[in-house]
C-alpha positions as CSV (number, residue, x, y, z in Angstrom):
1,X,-3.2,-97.3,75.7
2,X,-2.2,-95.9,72.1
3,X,-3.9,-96.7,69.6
4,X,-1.8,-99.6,68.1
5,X,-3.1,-99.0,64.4
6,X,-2.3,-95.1,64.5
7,X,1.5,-95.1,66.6
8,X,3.9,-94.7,63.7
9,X,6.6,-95.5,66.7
10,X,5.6,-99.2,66.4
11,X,7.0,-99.1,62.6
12,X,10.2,-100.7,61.7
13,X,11.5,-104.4,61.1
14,X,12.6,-107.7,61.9
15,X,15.6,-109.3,61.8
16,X,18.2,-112.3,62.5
17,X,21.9,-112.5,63.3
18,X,23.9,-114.6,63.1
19,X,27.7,-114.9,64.7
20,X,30.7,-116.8,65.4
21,X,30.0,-117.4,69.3
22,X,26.6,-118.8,68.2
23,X,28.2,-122.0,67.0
24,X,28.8,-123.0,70.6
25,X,24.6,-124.3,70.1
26,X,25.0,-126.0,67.0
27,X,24.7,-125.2,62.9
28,X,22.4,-122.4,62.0
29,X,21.7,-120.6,65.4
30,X,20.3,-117.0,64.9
31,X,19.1,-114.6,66.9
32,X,15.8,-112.7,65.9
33,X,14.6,-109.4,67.1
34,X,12.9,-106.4,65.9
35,X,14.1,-102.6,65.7
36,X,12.2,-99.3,64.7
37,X,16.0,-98.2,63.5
38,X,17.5,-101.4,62.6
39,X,21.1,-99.5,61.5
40,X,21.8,-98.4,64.7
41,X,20.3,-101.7,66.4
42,X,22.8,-103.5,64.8
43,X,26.1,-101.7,65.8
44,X,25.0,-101.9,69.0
45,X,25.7,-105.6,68.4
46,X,29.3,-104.6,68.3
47,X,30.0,-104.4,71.2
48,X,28.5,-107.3,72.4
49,X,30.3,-110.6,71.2
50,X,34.0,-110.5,70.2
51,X,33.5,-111.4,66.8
52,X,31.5,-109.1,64.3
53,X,27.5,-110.3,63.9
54,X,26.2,-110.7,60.2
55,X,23.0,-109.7,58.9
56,X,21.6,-112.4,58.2
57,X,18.2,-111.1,57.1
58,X,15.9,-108.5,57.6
59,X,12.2,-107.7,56.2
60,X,10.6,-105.2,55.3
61,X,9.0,-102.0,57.3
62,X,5.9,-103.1,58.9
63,X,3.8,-101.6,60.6
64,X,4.1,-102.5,64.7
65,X,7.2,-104.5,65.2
66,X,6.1,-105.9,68.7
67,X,3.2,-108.0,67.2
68,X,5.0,-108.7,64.3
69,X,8.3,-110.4,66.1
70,X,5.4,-112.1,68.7
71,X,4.1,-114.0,65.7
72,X,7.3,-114.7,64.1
73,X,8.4,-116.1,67.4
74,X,4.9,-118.2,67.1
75,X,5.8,-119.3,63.7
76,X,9.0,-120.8,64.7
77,X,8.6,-121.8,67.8
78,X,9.4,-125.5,67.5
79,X,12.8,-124.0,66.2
80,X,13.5,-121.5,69.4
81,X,16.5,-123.0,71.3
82,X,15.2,-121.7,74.8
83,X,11.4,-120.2,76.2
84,X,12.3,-116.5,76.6
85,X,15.4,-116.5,75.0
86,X,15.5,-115.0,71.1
87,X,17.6,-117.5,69.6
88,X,16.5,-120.1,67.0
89,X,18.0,-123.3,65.3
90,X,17.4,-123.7,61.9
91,X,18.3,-122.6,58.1
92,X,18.0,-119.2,57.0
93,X,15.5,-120.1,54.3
94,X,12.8,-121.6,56.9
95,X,13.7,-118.1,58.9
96,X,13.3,-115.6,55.7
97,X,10.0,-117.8,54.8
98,X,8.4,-117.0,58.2
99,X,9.4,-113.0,57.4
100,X,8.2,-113.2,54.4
101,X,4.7,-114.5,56.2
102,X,4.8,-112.3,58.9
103,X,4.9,-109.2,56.2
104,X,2.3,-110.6,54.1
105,X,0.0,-111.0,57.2
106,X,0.4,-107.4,57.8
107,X,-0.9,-106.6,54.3
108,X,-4.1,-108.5,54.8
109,X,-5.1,-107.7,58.2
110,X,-5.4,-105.1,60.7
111,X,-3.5,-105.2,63.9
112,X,-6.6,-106.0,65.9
113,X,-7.3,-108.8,63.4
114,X,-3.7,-110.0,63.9
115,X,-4.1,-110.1,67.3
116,X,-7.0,-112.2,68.3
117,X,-5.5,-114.6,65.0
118,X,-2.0,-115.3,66.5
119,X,-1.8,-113.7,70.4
120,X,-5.4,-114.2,71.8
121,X,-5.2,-117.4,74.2
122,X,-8.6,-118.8,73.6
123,X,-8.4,-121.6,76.1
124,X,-7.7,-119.1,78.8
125,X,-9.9,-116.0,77.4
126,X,-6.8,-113.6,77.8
127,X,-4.5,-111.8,75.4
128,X,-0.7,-111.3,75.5
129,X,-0.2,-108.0,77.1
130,X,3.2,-107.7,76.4
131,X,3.0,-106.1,73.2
């Protein structure tokens, strides 16, 4: 396994969506996700739904994008629409906020830190592997 405080390949941002078709759920559905090359992420969006997706936000660079969308997923979880699904339900504000967190988290602490903080199960003694 790479070291994940070294891999420059784990670098990049989150970000959230928003679209027409996403009204079928309700007000203020968004899908969040993550992207080392966000640009081209997002016209790949283009093809997907008939109507064009908006940006609705996106943070800054950090550092390993797979832990950092794993705890933004954990800091709006009462907001996600389905388990294993990337779409939440709620304002853009409360979305941006938990960014916001997520980048100032990775100013603070190390990966490793971040880890056992917001992915290590206690009550089961394991870690999320799917980072």
């Amino acid at each position: 396994m790479n070291n994940i405080n070294e891999d420059k390949t784990n670098e990049g941002t989150l970000y959230a969506l928003c679209n027409e078709i996403f009204k079928y759920y309700g007000e203020n559905v968004h899908k969040l996700g993550k992207s080392i090359n966000f640009k081209k992420r997002f016209y790949s969006y283009m093809t997907y739904y008939i109507d064009d997706s908006e940006i609705a936000c996106e943070s800054n660079i950090i550092r390993n994008i797979h832990i950092g969308e794993k705890i933004l997923f954990k800091l709006l979880e009462n907001n996600r629409i389905k388990q294993n699904r990337e779409f939440f339900k709620c304002k853009i504000d409360i979305i941006k906020n938990a960014m916001k967190t997520v980048c100032d988290l990775f100013e603070k602490y190390t990966d490793e830190e971040l880890i056992n903080m917001y992915l290590y199960d206690k009550t089961k003694d394991i870690k999320d592997t799917t980072i």
